[in-house]
C-alpha positions in Angstrom: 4.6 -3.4 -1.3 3.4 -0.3 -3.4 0.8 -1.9 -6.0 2.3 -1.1 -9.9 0.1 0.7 -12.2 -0.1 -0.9 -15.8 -0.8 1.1 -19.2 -1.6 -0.9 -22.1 -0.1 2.1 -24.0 3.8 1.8 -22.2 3.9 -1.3 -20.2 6.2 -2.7 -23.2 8.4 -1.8 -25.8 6.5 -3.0 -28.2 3.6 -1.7 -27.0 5.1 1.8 -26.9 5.8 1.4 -30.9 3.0 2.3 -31.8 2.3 5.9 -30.1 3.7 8.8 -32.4 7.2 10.6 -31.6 6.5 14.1 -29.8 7.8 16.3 -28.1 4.8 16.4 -25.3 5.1 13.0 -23.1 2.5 10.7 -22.8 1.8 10.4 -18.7 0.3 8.2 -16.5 -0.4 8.4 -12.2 1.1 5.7 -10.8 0.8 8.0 -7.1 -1.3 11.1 -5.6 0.3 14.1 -7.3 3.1 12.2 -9.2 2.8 11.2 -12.6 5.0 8.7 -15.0 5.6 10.0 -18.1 7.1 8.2 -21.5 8.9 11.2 -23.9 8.7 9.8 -27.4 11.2 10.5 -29.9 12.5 9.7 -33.7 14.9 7.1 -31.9 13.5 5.9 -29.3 11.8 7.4 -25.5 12.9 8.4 -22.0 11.0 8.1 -18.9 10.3 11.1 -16.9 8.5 12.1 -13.7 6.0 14.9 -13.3 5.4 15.9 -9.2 2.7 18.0 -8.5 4.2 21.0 -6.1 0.8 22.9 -5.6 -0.5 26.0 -6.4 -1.2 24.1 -10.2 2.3 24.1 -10.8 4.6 20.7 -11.9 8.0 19.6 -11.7 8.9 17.6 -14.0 12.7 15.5 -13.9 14.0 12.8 -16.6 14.7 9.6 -15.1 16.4 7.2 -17.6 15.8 5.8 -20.9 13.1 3.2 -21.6 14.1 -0.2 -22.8 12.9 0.5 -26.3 16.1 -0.7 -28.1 18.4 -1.8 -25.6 17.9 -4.1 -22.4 17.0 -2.7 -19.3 19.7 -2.6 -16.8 18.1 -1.5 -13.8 20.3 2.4 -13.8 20.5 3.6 -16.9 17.4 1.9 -19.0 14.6 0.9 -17.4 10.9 -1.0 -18.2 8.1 0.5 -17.4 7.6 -0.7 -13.7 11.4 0.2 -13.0 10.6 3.3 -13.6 7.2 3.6 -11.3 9.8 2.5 -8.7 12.5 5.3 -9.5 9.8 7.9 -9.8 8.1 7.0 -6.7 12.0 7.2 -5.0 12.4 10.4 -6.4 8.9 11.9 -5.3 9.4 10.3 -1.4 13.0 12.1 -1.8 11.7 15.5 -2.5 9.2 15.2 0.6 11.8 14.0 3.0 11.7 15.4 6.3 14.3 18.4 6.4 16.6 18.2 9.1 16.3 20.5 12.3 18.0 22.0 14.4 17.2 21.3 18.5 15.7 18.5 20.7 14.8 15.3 18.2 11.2 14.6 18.5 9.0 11.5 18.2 7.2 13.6 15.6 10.5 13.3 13.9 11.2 10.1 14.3 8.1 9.4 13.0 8.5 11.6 9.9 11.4 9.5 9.4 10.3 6.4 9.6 7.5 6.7 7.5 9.8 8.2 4.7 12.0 5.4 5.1 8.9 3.3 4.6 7.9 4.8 1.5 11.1 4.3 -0.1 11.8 0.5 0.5 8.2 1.1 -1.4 6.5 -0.6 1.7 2.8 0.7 2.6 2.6 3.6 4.9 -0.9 4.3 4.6 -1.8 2.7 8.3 1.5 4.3 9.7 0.4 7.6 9.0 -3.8 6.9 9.6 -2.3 5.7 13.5 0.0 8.2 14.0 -2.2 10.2 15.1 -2.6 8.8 18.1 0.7 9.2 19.0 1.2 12.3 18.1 -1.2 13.3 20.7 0.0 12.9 23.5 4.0 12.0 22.8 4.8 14.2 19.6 6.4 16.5 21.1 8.5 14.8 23.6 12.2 14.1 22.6 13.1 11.0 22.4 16.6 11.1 24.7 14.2 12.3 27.4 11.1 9.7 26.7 10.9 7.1 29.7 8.9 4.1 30.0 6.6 5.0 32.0 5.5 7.8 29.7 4.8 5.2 27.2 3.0 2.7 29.5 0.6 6.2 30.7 0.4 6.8 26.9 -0.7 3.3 26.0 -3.1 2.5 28.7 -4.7 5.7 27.2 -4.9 4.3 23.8 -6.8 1.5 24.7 -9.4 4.0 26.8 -9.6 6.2 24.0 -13.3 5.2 21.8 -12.7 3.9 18.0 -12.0 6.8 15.9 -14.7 7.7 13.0 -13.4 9.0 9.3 -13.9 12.4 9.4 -13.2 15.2 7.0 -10.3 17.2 6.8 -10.9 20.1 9.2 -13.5 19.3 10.8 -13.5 18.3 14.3 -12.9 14.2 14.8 -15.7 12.1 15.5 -15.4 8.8 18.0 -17.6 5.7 17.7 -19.3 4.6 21.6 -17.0 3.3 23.4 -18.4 -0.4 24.6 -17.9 -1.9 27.6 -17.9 -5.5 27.0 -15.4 -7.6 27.2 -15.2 -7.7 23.1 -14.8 -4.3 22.9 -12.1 -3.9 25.0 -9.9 -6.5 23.8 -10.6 -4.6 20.3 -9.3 -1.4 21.8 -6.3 -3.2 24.0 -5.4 -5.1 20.4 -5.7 -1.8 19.0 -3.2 0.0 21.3 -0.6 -3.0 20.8 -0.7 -2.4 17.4 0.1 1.5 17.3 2.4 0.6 20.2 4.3 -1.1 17.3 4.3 1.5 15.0 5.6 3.6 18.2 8.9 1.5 18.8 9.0 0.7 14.9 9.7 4.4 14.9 12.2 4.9 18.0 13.7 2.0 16.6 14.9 3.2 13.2 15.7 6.6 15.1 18.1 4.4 17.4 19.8 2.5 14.3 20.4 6.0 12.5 22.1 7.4 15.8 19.6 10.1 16.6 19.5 8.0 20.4 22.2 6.4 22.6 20.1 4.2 24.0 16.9 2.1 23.0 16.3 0.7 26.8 13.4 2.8 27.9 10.9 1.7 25.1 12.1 -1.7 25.1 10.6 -2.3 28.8 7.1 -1.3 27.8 5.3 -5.2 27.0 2.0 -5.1 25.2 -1.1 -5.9 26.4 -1.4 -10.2 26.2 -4.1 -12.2 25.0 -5.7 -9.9 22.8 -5.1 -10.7 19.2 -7.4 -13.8 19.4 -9.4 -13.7 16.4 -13.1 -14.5 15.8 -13.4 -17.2 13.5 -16.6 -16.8 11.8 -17.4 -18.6 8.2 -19.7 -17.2 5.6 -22.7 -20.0 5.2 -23.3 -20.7 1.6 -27.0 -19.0 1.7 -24.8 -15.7 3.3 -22.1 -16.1 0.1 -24.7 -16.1 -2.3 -26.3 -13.1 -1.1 -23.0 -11.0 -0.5 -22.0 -12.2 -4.3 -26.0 -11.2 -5.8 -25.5 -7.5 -4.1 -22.1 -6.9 -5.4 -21.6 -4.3 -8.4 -21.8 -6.7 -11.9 -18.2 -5.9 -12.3 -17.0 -6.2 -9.0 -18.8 -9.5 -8.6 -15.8 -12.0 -10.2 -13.6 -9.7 -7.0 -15.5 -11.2 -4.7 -16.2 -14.7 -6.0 -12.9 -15.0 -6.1 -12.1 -13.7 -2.8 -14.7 -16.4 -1.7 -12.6 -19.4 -3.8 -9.3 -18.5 -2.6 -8.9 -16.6 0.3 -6.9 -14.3 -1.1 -6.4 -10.2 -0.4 -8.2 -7.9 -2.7 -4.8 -6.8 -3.6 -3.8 -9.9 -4.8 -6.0 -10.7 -6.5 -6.6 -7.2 -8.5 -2.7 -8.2 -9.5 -3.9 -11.6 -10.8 -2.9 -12.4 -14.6 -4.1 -15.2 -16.9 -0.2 -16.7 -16.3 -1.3 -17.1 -12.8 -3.9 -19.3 -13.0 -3.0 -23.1 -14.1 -6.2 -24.9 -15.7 -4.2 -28.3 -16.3 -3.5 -28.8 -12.7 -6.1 -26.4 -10.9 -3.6 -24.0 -9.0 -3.6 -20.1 -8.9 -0.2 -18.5 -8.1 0.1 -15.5 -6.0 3.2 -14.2 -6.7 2.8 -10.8 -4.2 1.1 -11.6 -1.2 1.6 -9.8 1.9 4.2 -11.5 3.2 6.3 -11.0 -0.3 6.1 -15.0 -0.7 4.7 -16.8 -3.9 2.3 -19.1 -3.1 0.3 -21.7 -4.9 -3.7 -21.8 -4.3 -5.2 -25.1 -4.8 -8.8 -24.2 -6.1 -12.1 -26.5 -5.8 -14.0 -27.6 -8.9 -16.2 -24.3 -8.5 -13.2 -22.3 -8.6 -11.3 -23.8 -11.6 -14.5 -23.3 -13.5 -14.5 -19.7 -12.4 -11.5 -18.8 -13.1 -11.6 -20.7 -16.9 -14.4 -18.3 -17.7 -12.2 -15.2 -16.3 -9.0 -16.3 -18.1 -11.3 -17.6 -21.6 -10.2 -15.4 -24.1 -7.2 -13.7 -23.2 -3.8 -13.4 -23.2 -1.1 -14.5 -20.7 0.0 -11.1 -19.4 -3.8 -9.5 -19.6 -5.5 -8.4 -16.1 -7.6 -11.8 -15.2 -10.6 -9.2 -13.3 -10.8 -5.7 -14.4 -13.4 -3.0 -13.9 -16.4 -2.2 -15.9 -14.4 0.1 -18.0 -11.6 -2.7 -18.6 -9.6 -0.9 -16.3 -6.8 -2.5 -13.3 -8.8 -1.9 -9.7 -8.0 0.6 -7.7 -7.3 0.7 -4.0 -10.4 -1.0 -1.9 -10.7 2.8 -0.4 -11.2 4.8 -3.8 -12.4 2.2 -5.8 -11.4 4.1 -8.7 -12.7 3.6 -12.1 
C-alpha cells in the first residue's frame, strides 16, 4: 500500500481555513514528479494535480473539490488523502503502457502488470528493481511462444547469476562474489523463486486480460524447495543498546520502537498518538503489510516509551517525526 503524505497546512478542512484565497495553489509531493495541489478560493478550494512531463515543463489537471463545506463523497468531493489516491490514479494513467501492434512480449506483460500494480496503489518498487532479471534473458520472447523449459533454463540461471550491487544509472552493473557455500546458494535459489513469482505474477495478469489462450506452460515450472528457511537470529540486549547509542538523535525513538514492537519501519513512521492505548498497554497497527489491523501488546519498557513519544500531543499528531518535525520518508531516501 502506497504510504499517504500528510500536510499540516491541507490534511483538514479546517486546517485549510486558515491559508489565504489565491489564485496560485498551494502544492505538496505526495509521488516522484507528481504533486497535490489545494486551489483556494473566496468560497471554498479544489484539488488539483501537477505531473512533471520533463524538459521543466508541468501538467497540471483539476481533480475534484475538497471537502471544505460539503462532505466528502469519494467522486465529486474528496479529503485530502482521497485525493493523493485520485492523483496518483491519474499520474499511473498517463504512463500506461501504450498498446502495440505485433507479437505480445513479456516486457509487455510486465509493463502491464506493474501499471496494474500501481493503480490498486500496491508497491511496485521490488517489481521493477527484479525485473531486470527477467528482462534479460526472456524480454523479448512472446508470451504465446514461451515454453517451460525456457523458463526452467532462465531460472536455474537466476540462481547462478552473483547478487547484484546498486549501481548508478549508466554505468555498467556491478555483482557482489558469488559464494559457494551452502548459505549462499540457498540465498540465490530463494532469490530466483522470488523473481520467478514476479515472472508468473506477470504472465498471469496477461492470461486474465486475454493477451494468452493458455496459462499451462508457466504453470509446470515449480520453484526451487526448501529454501526460504529463515535464520533466526535475536539482538542480545548489550547488541540493542549499541545499535540504539549509534542511531541519529532523531531517528533513535524509530528504532527503539522497532526493538519494542516488531513492527515495519513503515508502520510505524504511520503511527499516531490514537494508536497507542496507555490504559491498557496496546499499540494498534492499523496498515501492516498484510492490510490487517493488528493490536501490539507492549512490555513495561515499551508503554513507558511510547508515553514519553505520545506526552504532549494530540490524537491525530505523528507519534515519531524527524528532526525537522517532519513524517519519515522512505527507509531508502530518508528524506528530511
Amino acid at each position: 500500500m502506497v504510504e499517504k503524505v500528510r500536510d499540516r497546512k491541507m490534511d483538514t478542512p479546517n486546517a485549510r481555513k486558515a491559508l489565504p484565497a489565491r489564485g496560485k495553489p498551494y502544492y505538496r509531493t505526495i509521488a516522484k514528479g507528481l504533486h497535490l495541489g489545494y486551489r483556494k478560493g473566496q468560497t471554498g478550494g479544489r484539488w488539483v494535480a501537477r505531473h512533471y512531463i520533463g524538459g521543466q515543463d508541468y501538467v497540471v489537471e483539476t481533480i475534484a473539490d475538497a471537502d471544505d463545506k460539503l462532505e466528502a463523497n469519494g467522486t465529486t468531493v474528496l479529503t485530502f488523502s482521497q485525493a493523493q489516491d485520485r492523483a496518483r490514479q491519474l499520474q499511473a494513467d498517463r504512463h500506461a503502457p501504450t498498446p502495440k501492434a505485433g507479437p505480445y512480449t513479456v516486457n509487455d506483460a510486465l509493463d502491464a502488470y506493474v501499471h496494474w500494480m500501481e493503480g490498486k496503489r500496491k508497491s511496485a518498487r521490488d517489481t521493477k528493481w527484479r525485473r531486470k532479471l527477467i528482462e534479460a534473458e526472456l524480454g523479448d520472447k512472446e508470451v504465446a511462444k514461451l515454453t517451460a523449459d525456457e523458463i526452467r533454463k532462465w531460472h536455474r540461471k537466476v540462481s547462478e547469476t552473483p547478487p547484484r550491487l546498486r549501481t548508478k544509472e549508466g554505468e555498467q552493473q556491478r555483482y557482489r562474489d558469488l559464494g559457494t557455500d551452502s548459505a549462499s546458494i540457498r540465498q540465490r535459489r530463494a532469490t530466483a523463486n522470488r523473481v520467478l513469482t514476479i515472472l508468473k505474477a506477470a504472465l498471469n495478469y496477461a492470461w486474465r486480460e486475454g493477451k494468452v489462450d493458455s496459462d499451462k506452460e508457466w504453470r509446470r515450472v515449480e520453484p526451487f524447495e526448501d529454501v526460504e528457511t529463515a535464520r533466526v537470529r535475536y539482538l542480545s540486549i548489550a547488541e540493542a543498546k549499541r545499535l540504539v547509542n549509534a542511531c541519529e538523535p532523531d531517528f533513535r525513538s524509530i528504532v527503539q520502537a522497532a526493538l519494542q514492537t516488531g513492527a515495519r519501519y513503515g508502520e510505524l513512521a504511520r503511527l499516531t498518538v490514537a494508536d497507542f492505548n496507555s490504559d491498557v498497554g496496546t499499540l494498534t497497527i492499523g496498515e501492516s503489510k498484510s492490510g490487517e489491523v493488528r493490536h501490539v501488546v507492549l512490555t513495561e519498557e515499551g508503554k513507558k516509551l511510547f508515553g514519553q513519544l505520545a506526552s504532549g500531543k494530540e490524537g491525530t499528531a505523528l507519534l515519531m517525526t524527524n528532526a525537522a518535525g517532519n513524517p519519515w520518508g522512505s527507509l531508502t531516501s530518508r528524506g528530511r
